[in-house]
C-alpha positions as CSV (number, residue, x, y, z in Angstrom):
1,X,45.5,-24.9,116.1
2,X,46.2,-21.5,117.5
3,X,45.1,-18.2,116.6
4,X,46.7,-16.3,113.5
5,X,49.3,-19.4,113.9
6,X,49.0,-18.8,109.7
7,X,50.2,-15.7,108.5
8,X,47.1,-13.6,106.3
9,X,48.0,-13.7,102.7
10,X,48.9,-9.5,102.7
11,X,51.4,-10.1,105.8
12,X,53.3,-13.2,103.6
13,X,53.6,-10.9,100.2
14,X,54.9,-8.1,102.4
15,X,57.4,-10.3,103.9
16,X,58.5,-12.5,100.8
17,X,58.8,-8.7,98.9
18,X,61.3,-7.7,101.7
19,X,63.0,-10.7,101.5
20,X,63.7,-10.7,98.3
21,X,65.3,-7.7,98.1
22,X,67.4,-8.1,100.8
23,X,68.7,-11.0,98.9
24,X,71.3,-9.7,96.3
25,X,71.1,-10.2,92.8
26,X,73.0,-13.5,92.0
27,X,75.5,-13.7,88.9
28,X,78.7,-12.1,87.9
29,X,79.3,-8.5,88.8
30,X,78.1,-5.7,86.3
31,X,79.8,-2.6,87.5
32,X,82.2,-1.2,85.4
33,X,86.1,-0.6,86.7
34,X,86.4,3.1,87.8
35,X,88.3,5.6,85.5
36,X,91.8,6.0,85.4
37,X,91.9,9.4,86.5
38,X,95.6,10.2,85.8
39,X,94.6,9.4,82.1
40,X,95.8,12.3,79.8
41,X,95.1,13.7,76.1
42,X,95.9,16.3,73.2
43,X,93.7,19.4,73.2
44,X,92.6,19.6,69.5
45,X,93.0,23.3,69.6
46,X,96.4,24.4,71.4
47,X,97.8,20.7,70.8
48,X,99.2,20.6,74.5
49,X,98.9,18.1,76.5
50,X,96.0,18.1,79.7
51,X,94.1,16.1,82.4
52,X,90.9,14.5,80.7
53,X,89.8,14.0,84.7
54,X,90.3,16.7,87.2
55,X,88.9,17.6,90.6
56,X,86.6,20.2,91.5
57,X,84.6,21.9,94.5
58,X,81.9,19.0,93.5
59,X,84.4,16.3,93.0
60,X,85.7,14.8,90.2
61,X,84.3,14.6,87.1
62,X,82.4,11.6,85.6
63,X,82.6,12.6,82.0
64,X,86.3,12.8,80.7
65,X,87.5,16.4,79.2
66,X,87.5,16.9,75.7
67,X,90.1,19.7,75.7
68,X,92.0,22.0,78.2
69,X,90.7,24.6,80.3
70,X,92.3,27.6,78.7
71,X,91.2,26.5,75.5
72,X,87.3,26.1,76.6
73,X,87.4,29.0,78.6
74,X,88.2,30.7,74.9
75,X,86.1,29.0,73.4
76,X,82.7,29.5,75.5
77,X,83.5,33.0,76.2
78,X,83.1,34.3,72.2
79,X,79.9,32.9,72.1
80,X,78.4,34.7,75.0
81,X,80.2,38.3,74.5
82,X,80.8,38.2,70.4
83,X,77.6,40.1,69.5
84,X,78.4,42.9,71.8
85,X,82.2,43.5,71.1
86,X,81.7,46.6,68.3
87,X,80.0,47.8,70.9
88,X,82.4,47.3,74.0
89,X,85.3,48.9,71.3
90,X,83.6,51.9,71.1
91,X,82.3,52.6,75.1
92,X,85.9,52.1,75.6
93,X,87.3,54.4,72.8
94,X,84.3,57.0,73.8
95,X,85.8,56.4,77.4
96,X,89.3,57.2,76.6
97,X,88.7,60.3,74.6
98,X,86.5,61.4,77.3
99,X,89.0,61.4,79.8
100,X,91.5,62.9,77.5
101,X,89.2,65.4,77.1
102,X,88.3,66.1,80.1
103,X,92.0,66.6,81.6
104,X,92.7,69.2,78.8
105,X,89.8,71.5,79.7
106,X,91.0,70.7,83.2
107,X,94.1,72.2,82.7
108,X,92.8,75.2,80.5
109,X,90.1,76.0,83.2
110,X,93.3,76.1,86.0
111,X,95.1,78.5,83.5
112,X,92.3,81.2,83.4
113,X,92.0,80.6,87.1
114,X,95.7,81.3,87.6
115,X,95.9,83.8,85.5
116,X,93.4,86.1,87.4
117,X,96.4,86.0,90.3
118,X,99.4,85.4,88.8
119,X,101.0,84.8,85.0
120,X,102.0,81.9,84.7
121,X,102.7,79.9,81.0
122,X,102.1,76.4,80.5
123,X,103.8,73.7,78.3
124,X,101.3,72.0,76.8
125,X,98.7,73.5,73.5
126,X,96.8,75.9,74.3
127,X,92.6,75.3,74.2
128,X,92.2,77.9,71.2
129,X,94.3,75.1,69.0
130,X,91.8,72.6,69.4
131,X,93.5,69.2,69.6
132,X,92.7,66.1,67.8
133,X,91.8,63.8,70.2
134,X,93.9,60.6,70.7
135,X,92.3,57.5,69.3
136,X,94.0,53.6,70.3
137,X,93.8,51.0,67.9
138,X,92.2,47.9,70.3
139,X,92.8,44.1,69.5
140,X,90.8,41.5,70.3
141,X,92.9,38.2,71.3
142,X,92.0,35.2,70.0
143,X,92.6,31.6,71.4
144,X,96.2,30.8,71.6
145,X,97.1,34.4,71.0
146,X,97.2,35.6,74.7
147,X,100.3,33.4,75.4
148,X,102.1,34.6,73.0
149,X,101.3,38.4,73.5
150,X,102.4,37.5,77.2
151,X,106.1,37.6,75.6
152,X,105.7,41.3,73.9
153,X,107.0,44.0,75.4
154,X,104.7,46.6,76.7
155,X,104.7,50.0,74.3
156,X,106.6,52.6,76.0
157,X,107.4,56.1,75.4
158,X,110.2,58.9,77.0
159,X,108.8,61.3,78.6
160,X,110.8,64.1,79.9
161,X,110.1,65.0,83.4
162,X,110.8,68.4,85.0
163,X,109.6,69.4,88.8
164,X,107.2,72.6,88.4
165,X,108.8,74.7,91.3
166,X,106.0,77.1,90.8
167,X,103.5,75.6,93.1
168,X,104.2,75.8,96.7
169,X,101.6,75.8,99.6
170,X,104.1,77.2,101.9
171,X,104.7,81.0,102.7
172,X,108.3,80.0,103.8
173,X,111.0,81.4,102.1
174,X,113.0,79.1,100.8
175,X,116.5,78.6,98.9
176,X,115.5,78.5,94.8
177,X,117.5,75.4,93.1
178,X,117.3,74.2,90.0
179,X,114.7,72.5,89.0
180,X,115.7,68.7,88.3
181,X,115.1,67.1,85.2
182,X,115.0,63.6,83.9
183,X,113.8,61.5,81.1
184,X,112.2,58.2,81.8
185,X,110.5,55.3,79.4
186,X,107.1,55.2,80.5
187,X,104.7,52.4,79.7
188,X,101.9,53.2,77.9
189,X,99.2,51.9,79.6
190,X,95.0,52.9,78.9
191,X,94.2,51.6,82.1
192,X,96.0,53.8,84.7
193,X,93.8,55.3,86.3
194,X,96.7,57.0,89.1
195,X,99.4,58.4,88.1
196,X,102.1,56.5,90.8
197,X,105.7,56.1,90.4
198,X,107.9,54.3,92.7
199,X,110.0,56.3,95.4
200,X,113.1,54.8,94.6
201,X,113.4,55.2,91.1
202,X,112.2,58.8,92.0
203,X,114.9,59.6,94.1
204,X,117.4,58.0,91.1
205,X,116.0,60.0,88.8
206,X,117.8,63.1,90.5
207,X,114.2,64.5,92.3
208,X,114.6,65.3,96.0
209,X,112.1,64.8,99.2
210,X,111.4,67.9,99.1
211,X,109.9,68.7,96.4
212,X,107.0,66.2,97.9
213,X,104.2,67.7,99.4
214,X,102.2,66.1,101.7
215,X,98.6,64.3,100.8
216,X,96.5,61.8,102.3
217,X,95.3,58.9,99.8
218,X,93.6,55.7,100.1
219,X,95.1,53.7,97.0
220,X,95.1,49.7,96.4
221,X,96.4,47.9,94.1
222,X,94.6,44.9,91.9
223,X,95.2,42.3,94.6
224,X,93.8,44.7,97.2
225,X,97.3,46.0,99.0
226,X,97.4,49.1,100.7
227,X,99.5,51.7,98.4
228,X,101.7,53.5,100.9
229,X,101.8,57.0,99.5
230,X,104.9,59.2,100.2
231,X,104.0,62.5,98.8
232,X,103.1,64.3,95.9
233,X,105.3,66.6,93.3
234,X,103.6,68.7,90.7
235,X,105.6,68.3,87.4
236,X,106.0,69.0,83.6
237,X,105.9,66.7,81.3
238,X,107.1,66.4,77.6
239,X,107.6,64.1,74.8
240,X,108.0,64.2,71.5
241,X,105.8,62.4,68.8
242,X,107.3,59.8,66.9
243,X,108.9,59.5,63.7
């Protein structure tokens, strides 16, 4: 007989191990069917009707939904930010009064600048009076609430607008016209932080070109758009409070 014509005993375990699991399991088939991913349900909360399978940037997902997006998003985002929104109300309050604040003393600061020159009255109250400073009620929406607010009308107030022909940067002499005047429905709006107003409803309004003076100003807008500026006009404003 020849030499290592017998396999050793290690070399035949190795073998028969490999062999048998190369050999597939015999029987019937135990995976399951793959999920109907068209499949759709109720969301308990908003009670309209979503995708319980949905693909992502990892693929689809191997556990069905158990309510829509909107409605976990509002859900899951109480829970994380609920113990600090007393807090959030009032930085934002404090914020708002601040700036209020801080453009009155702006404007009396300017007047005894001014006044060293040239007289020159102004139409809002005077620093002496000591206004009360403006406090906004805030609301915090719950779930299913911010669709429905998505219907309201913004508030708005009239403010009458007059050109303040007072200011010029020119040593031109120039014609003296009237000053135009126009009342517009402004929307009220704590999170303007430019005050911007669109050419051609400035031009409607009665105001003319020149009464813009020329600036230089990088502005964008939410989505990151360049704001083409035209000019600037300084201005008087006034409303009335209501009721």
């Amino acid at each position: 007989m020849a030499r290592n014509a017998l396999p050793s005993s290690s070399l035949s375990a190795m073998s028969s191990f490999r062999s048998r699991r190369a050999v597939p399991p015999s029987g019937p088939a135990s995976s399951q069917a793959p999920p109907d991913r068209s499949a759709r349900a109720i969301c308990p909360d908003c009670k309209m009707s979503f995708c319980v399978f949905s693909e992502g940037s990892r693929g689809w997902n191997t556990k069905p939904h158990r309510m829509c997006a909107d409605c976990f998003r509002t859900r899951k985002r109480p829970a994380r930010h609920q113990p600090h929104v007393d807090g959030q109300q009032a930085a934002v309050g404090h914020d708002v009064i601040s700036q209020v604040s801080s453009v009155t003393s702006g404007v009396c600061s300017n007047g005894r600048r001014r006044n060293r020159h040239r007289p020159r009255t102004f139409g809002t109250n005077s620093c002496s009076d000591g206004p009360t400073p403006i406090r906004l009620s805030h609301h915090i929406f719950s779930k299913g609430e911010w669709r429905r607010a998505k219907l309201r009308d913004h508030p708005r107030v009239p403010i009458s607008i007059q050109v303040d022909d007072k200011v010029r940067f020119t040593s031109r002499a120039s014609a003296r016209r009237p000053a135009a005047e126009a009342t517009v429905s402004a929307i009220a709006d704590t999170g303007a932080q430019s005050d911007l107003w669109s050419l051609e409803e400035f031009l409607a309004c009665g105001f003319a070109r020149s009464a813009l003076h020329p600036v230089v100003l990088n502005l964008s807008a939410a989505n990151k758009s360049l704001i083409d500026i035209k000019g600037a006009f300084f201005d008087k404003l006034s409303t009335a409070a209501p009721g």
